[in-house]
Residue frames relative to the residue before (quaternion, step in Angstrom):
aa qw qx qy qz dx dy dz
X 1.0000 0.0000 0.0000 0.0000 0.00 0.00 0.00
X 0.3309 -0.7504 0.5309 0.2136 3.72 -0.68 0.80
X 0.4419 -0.7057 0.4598 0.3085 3.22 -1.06 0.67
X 0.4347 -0.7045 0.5494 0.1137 3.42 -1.84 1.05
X 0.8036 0.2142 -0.3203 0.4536 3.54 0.29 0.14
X 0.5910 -0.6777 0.2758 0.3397 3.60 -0.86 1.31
X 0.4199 0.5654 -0.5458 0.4541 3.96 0.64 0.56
X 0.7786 0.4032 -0.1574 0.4544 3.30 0.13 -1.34
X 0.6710 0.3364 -0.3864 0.5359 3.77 1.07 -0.23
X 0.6655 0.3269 -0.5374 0.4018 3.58 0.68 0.27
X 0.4215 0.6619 -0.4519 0.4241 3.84 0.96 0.46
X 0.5316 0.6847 -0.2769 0.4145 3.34 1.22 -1.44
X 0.6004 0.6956 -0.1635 0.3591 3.24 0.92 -1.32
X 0.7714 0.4779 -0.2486 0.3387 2.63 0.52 -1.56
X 0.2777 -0.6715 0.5292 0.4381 4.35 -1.27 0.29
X 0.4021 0.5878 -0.6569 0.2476 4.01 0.55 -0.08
X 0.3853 -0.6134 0.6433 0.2478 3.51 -1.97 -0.15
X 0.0164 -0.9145 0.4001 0.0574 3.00 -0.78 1.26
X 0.2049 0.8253 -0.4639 0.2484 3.15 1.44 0.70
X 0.8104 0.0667 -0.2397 0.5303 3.60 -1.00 1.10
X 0.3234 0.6206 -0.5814 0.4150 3.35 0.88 0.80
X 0.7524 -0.3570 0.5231 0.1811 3.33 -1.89 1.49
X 0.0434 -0.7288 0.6816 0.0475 4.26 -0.84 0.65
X 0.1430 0.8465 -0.5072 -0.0759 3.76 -0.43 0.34
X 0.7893 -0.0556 0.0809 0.6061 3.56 -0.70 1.02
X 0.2384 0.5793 -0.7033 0.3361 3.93 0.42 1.45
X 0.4249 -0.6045 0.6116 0.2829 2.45 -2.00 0.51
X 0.8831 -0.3352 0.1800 0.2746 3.15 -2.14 0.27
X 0.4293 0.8121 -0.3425 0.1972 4.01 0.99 0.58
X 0.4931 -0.6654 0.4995 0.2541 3.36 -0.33 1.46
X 0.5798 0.4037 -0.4938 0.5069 4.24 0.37 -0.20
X 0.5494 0.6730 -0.3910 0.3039 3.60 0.31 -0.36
X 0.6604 0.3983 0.0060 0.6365 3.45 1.21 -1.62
X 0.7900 0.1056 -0.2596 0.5453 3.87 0.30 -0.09
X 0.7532 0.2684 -0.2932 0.5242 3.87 -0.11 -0.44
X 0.8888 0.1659 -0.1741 0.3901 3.96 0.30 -0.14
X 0.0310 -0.9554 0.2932 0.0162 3.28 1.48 0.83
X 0.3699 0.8009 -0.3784 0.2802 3.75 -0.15 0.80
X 0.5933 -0.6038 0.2830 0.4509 3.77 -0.67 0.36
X 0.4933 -0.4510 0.6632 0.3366 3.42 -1.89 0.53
X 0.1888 0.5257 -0.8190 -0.1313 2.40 -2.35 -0.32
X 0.1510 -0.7901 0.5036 -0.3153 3.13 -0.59 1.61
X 0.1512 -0.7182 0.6507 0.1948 3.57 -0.70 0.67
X 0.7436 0.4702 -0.2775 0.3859 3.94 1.00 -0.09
X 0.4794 -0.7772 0.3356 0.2315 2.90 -0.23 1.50
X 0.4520 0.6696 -0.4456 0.3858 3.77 1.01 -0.85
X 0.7605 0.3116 -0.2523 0.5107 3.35 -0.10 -1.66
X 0.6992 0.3400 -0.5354 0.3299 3.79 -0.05 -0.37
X 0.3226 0.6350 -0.5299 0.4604 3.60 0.76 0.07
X 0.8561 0.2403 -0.2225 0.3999 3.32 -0.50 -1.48
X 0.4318 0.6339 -0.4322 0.4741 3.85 1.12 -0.50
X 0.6435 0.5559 -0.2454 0.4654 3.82 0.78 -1.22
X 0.7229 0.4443 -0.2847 0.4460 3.45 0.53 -1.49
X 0.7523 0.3732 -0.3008 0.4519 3.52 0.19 -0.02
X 0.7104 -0.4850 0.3313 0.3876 3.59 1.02 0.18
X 0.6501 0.5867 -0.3714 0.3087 3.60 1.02 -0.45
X 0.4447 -0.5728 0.5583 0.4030 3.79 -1.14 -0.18
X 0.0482 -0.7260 0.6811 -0.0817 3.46 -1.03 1.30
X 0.0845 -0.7819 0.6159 0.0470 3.65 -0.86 0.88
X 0.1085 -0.8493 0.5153 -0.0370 3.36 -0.70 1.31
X 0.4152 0.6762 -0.3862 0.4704 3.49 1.26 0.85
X 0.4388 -0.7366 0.4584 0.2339 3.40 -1.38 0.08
X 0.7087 0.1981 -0.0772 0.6727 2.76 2.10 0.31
X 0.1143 -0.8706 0.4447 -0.1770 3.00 0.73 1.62
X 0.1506 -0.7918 0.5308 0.2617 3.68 -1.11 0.25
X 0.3469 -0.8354 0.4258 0.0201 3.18 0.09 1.68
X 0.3982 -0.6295 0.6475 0.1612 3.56 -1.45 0.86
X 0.4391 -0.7117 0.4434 0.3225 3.05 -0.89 0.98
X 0.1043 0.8669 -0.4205 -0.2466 3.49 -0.10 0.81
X 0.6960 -0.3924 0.2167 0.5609 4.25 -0.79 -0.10
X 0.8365 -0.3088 0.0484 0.4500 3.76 0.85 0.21
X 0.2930 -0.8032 0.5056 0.1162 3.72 -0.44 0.27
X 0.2933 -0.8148 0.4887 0.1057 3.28 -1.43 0.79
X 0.2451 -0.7981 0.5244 0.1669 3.84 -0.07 0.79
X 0.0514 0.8101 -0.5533 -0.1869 3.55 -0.34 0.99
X 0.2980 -0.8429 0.3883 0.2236 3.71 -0.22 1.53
X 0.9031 -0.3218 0.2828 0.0314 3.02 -1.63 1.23
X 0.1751 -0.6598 0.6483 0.3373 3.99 -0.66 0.05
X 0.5281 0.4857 -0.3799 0.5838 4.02 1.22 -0.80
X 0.1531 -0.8084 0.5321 0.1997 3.50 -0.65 1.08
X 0.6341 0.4006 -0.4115 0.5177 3.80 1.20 -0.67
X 0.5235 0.4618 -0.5602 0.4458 3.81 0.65 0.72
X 0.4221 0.6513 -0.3620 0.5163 3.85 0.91 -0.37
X 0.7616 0.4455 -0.2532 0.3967 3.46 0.31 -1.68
X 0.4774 0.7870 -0.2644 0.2879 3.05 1.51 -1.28
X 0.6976 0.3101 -0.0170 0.6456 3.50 0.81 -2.17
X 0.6703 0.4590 -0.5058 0.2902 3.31 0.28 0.43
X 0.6951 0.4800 -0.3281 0.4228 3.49 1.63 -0.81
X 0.4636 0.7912 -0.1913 0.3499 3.18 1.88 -0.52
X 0.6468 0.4105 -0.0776 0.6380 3.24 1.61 -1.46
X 0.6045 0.5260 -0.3075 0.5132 3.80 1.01 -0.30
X 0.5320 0.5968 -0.2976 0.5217 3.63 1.68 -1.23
X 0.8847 0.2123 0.1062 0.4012 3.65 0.30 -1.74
X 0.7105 0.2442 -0.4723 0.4609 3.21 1.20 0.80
X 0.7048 -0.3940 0.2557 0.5316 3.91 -1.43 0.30
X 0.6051 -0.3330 0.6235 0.3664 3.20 -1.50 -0.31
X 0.6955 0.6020 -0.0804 0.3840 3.05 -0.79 0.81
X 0.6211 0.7059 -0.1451 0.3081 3.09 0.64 -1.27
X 0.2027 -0.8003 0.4880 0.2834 3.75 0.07 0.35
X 0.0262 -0.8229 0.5660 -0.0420 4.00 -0.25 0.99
X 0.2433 -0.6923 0.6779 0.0441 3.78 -0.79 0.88
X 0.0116 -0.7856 0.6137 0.0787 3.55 -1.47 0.87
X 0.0991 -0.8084 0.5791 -0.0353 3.58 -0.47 1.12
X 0.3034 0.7297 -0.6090 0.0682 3.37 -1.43 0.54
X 0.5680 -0.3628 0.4955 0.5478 3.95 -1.08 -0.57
X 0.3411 -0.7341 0.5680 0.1486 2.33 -1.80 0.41
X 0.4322 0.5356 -0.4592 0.5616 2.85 1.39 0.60
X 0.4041 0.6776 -0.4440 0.4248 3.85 1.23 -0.34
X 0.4042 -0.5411 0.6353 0.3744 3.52 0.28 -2.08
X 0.3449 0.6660 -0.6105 0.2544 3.70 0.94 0.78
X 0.5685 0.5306 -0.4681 0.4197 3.81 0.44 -0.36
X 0.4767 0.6239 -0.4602 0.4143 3.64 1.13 0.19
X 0.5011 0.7358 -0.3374 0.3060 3.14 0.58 -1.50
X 0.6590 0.4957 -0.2899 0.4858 3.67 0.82 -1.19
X 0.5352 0.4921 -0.4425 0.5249 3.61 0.62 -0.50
X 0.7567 0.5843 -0.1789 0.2322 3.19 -0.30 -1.66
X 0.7797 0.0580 -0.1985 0.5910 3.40 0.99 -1.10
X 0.2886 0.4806 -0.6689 0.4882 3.81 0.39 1.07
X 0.5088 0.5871 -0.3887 0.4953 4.15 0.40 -0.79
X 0.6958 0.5839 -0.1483 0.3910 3.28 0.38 -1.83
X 0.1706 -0.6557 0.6701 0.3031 3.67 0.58 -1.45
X 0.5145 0.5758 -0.5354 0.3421 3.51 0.79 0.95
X 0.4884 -0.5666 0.5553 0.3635 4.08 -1.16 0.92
X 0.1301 0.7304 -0.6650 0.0855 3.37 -1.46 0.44
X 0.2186 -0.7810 0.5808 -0.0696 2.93 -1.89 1.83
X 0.2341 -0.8079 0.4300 0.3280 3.64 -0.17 0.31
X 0.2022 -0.8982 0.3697 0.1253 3.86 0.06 1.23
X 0.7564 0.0306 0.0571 0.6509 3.76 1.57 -0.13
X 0.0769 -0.7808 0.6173 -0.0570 3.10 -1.24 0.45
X 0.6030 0.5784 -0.4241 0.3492 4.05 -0.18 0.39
X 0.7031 0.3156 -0.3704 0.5184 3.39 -1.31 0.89
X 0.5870 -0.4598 0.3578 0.5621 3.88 0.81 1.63
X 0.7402 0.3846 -0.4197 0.3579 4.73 0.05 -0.78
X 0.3743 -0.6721 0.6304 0.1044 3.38 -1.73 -0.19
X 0.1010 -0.9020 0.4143 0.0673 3.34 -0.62 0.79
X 0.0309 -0.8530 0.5157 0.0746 4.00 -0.21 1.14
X 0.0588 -0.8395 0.5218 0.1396 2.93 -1.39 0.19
X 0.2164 0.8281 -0.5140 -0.0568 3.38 -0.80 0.49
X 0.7559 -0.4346 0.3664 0.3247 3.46 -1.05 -1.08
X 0.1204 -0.8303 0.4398 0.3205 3.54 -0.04 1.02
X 0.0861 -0.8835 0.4548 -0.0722 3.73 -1.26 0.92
X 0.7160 -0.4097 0.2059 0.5264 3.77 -0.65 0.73
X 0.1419 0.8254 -0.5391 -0.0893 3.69 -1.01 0.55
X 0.5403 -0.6362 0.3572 0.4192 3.97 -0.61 -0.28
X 0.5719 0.6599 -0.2687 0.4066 3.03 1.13 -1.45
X 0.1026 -0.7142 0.6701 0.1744 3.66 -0.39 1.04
X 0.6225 -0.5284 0.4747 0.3286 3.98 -1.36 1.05
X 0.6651 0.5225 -0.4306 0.3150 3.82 0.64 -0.66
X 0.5047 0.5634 -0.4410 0.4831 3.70 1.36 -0.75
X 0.6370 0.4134 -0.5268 0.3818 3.96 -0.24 0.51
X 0.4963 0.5307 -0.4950 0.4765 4.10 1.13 -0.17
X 0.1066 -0.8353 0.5309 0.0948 3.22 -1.21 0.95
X 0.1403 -0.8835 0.4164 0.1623 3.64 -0.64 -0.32
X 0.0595 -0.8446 0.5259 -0.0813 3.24 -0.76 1.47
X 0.4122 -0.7290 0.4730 0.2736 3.52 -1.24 0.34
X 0.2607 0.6883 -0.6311 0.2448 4.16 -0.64 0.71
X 0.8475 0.2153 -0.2362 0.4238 3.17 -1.27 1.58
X 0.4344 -0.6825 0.3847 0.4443 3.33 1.67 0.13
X 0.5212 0.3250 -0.4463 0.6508 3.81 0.96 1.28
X 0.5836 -0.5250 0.6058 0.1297 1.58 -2.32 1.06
X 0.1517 -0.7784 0.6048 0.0725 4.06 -0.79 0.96
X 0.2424 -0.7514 0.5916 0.1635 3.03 -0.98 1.03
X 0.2820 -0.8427 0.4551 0.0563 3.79 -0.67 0.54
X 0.1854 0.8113 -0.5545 -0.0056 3.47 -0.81 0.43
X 0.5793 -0.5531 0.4532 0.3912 4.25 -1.03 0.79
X 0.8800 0.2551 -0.2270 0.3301 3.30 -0.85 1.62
X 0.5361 0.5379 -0.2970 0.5789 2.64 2.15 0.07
X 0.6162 -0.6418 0.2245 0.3975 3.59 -1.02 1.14
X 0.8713 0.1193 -0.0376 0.4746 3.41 -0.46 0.69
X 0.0103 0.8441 -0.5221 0.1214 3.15 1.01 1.38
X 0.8803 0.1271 -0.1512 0.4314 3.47 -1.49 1.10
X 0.7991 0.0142 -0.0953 0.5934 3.64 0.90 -0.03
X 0.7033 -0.5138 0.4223 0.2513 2.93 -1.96 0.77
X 0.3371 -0.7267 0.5446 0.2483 3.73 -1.07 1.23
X 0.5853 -0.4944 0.5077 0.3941 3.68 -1.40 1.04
X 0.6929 0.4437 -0.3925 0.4111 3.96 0.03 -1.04
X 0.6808 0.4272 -0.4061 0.4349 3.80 0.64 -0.92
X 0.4973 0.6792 -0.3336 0.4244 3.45 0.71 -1.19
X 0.7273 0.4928 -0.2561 0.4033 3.84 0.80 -1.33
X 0.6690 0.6361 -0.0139 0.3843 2.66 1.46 -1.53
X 0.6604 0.3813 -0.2362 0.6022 3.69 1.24 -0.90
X 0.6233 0.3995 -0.3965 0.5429 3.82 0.85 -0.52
X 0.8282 0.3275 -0.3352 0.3074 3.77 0.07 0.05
X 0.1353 0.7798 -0.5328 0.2997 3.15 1.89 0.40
X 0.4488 -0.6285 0.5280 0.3532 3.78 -1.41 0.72
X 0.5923 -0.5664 0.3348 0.4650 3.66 -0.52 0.66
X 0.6301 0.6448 -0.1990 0.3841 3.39 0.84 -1.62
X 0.7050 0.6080 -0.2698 0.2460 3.81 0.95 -0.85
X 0.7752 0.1475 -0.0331 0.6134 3.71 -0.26 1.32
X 0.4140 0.7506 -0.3501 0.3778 3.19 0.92 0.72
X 0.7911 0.2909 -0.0640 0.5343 2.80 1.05 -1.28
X 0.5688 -0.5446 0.2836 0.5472 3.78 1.66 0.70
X 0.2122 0.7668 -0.5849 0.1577 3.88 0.50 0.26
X 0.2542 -0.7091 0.5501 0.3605 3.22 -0.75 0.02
X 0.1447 -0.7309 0.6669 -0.0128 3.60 -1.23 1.08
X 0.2811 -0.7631 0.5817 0.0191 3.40 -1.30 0.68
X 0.3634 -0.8457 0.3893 -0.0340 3.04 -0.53 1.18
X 0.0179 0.9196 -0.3888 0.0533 3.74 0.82 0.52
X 0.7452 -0.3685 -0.1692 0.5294 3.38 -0.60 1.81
X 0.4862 -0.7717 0.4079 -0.0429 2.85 -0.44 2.13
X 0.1878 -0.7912 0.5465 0.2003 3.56 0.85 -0.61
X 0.7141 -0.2503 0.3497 0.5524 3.62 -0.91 -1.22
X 0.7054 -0.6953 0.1346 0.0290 3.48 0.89 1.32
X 0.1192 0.9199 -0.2954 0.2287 2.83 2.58 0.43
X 0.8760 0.2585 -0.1205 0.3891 3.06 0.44 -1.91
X 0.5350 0.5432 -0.4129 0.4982 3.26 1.45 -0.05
X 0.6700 0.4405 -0.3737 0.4663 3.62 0.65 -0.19
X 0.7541 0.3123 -0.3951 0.4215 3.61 0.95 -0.29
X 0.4332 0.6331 -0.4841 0.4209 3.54 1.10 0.12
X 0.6986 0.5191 -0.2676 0.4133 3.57 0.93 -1.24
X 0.6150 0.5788 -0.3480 0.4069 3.49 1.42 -1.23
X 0.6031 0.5120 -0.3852 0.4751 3.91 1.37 -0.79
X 0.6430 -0.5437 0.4026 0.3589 3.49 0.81 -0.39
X 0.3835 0.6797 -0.5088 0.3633 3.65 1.29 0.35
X 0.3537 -0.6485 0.6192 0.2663 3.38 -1.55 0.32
X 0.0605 -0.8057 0.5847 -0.0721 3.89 0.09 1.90
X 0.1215 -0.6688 0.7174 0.1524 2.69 -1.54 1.21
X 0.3240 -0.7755 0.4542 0.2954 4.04 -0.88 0.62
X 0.0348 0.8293 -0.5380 -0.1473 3.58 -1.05 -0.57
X 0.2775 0.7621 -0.5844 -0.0266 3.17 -1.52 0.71
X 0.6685 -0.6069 0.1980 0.3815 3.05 -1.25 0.24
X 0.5425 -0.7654 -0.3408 -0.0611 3.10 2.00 -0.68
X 0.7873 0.4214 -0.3954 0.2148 3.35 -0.10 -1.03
X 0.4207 0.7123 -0.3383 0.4486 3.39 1.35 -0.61
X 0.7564 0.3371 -0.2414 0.5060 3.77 0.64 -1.21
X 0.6824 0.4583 -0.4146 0.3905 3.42 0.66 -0.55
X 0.6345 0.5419 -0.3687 0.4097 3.46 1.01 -0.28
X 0.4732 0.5468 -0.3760 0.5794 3.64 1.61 -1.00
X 0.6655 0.5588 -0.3790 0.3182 3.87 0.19 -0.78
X 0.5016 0.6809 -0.3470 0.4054 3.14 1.40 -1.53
X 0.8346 0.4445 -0.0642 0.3190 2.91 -0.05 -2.08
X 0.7418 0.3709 -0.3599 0.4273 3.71 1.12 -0.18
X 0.6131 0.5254 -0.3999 0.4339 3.22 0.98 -0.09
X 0.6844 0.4035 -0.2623 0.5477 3.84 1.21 -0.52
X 0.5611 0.3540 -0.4814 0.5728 3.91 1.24 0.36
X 0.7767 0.3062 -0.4015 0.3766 3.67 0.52 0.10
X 0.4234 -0.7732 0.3641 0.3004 3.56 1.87 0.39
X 0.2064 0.7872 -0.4091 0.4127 3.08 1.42 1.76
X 0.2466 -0.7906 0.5212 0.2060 3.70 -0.80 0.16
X 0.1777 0.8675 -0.4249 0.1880 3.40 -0.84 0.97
X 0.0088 0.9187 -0.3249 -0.2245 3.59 -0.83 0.48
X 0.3439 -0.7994 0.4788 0.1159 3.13 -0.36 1.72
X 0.0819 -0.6958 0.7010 -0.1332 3.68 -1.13 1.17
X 0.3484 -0.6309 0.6663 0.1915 3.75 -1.08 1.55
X 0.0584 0.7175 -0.6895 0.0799 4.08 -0.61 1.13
X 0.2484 -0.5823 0.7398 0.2278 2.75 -1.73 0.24
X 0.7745 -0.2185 -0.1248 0.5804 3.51 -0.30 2.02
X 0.6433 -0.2466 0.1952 0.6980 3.75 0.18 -1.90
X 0.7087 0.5249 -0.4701 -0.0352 2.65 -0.22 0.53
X 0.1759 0.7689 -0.4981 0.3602 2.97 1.31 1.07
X 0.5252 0.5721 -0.2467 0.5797 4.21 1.46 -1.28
X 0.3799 -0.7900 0.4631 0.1306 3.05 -1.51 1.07
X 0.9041 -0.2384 0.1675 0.3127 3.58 -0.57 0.27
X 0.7686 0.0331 0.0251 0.6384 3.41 0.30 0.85
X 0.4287 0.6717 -0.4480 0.4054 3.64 1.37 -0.31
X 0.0679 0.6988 -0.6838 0.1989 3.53 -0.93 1.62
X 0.1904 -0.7778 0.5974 -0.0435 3.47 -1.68 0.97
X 0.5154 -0.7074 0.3464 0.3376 3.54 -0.59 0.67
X 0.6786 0.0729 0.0266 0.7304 3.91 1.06 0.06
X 0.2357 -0.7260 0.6384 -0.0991 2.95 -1.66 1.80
X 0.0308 -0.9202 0.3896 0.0209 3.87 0.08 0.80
X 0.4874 0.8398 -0.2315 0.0591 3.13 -0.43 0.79
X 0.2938 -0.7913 0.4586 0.2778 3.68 -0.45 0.50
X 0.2152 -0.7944 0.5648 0.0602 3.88 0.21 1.60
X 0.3533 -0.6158 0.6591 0.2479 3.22 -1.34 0.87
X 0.3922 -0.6686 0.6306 -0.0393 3.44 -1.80 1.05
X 0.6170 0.3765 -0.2484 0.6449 4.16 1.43 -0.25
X 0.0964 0.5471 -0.8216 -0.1276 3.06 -1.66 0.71
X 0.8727 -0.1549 -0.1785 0.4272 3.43 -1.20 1.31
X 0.7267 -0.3900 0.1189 0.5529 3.79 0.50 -0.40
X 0.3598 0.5999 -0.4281 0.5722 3.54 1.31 1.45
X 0.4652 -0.6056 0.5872 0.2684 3.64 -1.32 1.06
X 0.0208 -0.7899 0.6116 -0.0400 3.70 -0.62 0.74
X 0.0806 -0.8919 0.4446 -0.0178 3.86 0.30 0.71
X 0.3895 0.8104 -0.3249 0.2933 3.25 2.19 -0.10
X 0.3034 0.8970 -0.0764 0.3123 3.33 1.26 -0.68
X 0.7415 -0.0397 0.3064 0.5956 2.35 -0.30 -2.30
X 0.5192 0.4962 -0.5510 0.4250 3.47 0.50 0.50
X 0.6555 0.5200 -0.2833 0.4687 3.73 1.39 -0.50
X 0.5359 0.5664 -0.3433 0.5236 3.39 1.40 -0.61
X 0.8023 0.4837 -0.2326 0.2611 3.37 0.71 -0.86
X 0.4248 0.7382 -0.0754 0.5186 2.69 2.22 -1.59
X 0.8089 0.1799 0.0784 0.5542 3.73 0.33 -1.30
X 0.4026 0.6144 -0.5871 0.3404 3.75 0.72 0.82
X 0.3680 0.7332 -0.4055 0.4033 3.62 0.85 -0.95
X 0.9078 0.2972 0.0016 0.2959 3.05 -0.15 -1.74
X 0.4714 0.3625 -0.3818 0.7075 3.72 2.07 -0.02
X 0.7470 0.4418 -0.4335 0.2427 3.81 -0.09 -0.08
X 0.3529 -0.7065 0.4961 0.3608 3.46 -0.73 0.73
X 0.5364 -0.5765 0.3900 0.4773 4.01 -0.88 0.46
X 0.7891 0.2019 -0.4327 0.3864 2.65 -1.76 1.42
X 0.4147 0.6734 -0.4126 0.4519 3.70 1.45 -0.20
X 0.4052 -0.6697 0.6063 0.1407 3.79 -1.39 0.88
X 0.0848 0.6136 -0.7458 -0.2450 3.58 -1.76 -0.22
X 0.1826 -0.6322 0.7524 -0.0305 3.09 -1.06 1.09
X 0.2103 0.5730 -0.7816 0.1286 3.40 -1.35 1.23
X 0.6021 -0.5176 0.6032 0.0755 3.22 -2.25 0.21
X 0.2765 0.8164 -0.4776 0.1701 3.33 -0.61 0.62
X 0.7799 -0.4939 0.2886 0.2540 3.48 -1.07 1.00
X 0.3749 -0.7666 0.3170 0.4140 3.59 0.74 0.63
X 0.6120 0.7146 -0.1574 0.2999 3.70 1.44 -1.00
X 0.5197 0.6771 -0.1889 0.4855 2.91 2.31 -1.02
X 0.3616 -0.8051 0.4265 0.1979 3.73 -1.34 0.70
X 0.0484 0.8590 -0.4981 0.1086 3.21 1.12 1.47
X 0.7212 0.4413 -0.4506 0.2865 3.56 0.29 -0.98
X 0.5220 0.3828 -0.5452 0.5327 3.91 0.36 -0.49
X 0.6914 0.3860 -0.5548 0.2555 3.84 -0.51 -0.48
X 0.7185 0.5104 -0.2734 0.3854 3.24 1.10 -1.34
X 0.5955 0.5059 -0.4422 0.4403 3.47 1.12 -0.29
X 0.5084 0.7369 -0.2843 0.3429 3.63 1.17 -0.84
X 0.8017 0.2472 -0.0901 0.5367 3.20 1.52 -1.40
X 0.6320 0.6286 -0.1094 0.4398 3.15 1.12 -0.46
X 0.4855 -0.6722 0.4407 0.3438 3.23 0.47 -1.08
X 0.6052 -0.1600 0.3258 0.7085 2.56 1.12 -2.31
X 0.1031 -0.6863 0.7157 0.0782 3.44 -1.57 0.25
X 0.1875 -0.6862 0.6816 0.1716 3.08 -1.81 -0.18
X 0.4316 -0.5523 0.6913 0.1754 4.12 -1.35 0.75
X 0.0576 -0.7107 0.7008 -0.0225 3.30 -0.60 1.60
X 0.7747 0.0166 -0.1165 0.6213 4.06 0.82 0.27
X 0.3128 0.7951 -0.5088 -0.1054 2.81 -1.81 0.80
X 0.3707 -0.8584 0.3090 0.1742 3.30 -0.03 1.67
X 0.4670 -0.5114 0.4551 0.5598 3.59 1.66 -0.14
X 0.7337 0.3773 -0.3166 0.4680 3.73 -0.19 -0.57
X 0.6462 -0.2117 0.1920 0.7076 4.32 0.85 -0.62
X 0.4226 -0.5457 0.7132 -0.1228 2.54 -1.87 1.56
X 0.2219 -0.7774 0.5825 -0.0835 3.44 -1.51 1.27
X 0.0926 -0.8091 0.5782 -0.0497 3.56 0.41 1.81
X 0.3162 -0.6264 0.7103 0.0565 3.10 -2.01 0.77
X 0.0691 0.6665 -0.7420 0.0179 4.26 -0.94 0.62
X 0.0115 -0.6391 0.7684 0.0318 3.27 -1.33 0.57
X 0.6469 -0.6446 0.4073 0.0038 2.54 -1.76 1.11
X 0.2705 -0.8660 0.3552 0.2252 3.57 0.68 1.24
């Protein structure tokens, strides 16, 4: 099968063999899994899924114990201090040594990369170039820079937010949540309900649900956010359970909550993707206990209300600022 997105067709190219070669942070490409077979490593749980279905090893942690494998390919980011990220990461957990390839657009910011590992004390060659990407290569090798020093932390909403490159709304507070936490019903999670947070991001709304006194569980898909979650609820000395899902299905059986919150992402790399939230919406019904709400946020521009009528029945828009709009379904 030939590869579809223009990284992986300037790999194609290439005459090395890359079979049991290390995958890092690739995108979604079916040449990957049959013509260049070899493990993931991934913070997104989706793709290790499909990595799985076909028999491969897929590591969806941030701290993975890694086979040593004959070399590995970083495919860098548009978030460049998320790039840096998998690079100190792969420098952390693989030998010395190692032979490691970096690929990305150039419209992304791979022509950075050269900066970055000179910084590093790493050697670097440029091995290809065509299809708008760029290919380096070099050698992974002792560094200082421990990978945690890219998590940041900021204050918004009277929390503390932990923060990390690639996670929605990195380092500051999103206008849609913002809408979204001020129009919370007053009354919600108060009384210890349980409430469910759904892709959780850097763990805002799960941390102010928890701060009212709700019993929040979080999700996302991930790992990066579930780990930002971690870390804000235990810098604001909050309780919570945070679970890497893919939508619900990370929640067990029959597992239902009295209010479903969320601000659903709508991009998968620089493509409208509505899968998501068309499942969030699609399959709330069935996580809500009766009479229970989902309340999410969403670009005004987006085609939520036929879904929500679809599942729902009805709804109602408890805010809109023109720019994102804050719907309410209850569970008949």
């Amino acid at each position: 099968m030939s590869a579809t997105t223009p990284v992986c067709q300037l790999l194609e190219r290439q005459s090395g063999d890359y079979r049991g070669w290390l995958w890092v942070a690739p995108p979604a490409d079916p040449w990957l899994t049959t013509q260049a077979p070899g493990p993931l490593w991934s913070a997104d749980l989706t793709l290790a899924r499909q990595w799985r279905a076909v028999g491969l090893t897929a590591y969806d942690s941030l701290e993975p114990r890694l086979d040593t494998p004959p070399g590995a390919v970083l495919f860098w980011p548009k978030t460049h201090a998320l790039g840096e990220w998998w690079l100190l990461a792969l420098c952390r957990r693989l030998p010395e040594g190692t032979p490691l390839q970096v690929v990305g657009e150039n419209q992304g910011g791979i022509k950075r990369v050269l900066k970055v590992l000179a910084a590093l004390g790493l050697g670097c060659r440029k091995l290809d170039s065509a299809r708008r990407s760029t290919l380096f290569e070099t050698r992974v090798g002792p560094v200082a820079l421990d990978p945690d020093a890219v998590w940041q932390r900021f204050e918004a909403a009277g929390l503390a937010l932990a923060s990390h490159p690639g996670v929605f709304g990195h380092g500051k507070l999103d206008d849609g949540t913002r809408l979204l936490l001020e129009n919370l019903p007053h009354e919600l999670g108060r009384r210890g309900e349980r409430v469910l947070d759904v892709g959780c991001g850097d763990g805002i709304i799960a941390a102010s649900l928890a701060q009212r006194g709700a019993e929040v569980t979080a999700l996302d898909v991930s790992a990066f956010a579930v780990e930002a979650t971690r870390r804000t609820l235990a810098a604001n000395a909050l309780e919570g359970t945070v679970v890497q899902s893919d939508v619900y299905d990370g929640l067990a059986d029959g597992e239902r909550f009295a209010a479903i919150v969320s601000n659903p992402p709508f991009h998968q790399e620089r493509a409208i993707d509505y899968g998501p939230a068309a499942r969030l919406i699609a399959e709330a019904p069935e996580r809500l206990e009766r009479g229970g709400s989902l309340l999410l946020v969403a670009n005004a521009f987006l085609p939520y209300p036929d879904r929500l009528e679809a599942a729902f029945g009805r709804f109602s828009i408890l805010a809109d600022d023109r720019r994102f709009r804050v719907y309410r379904a209850i569970r008949r």
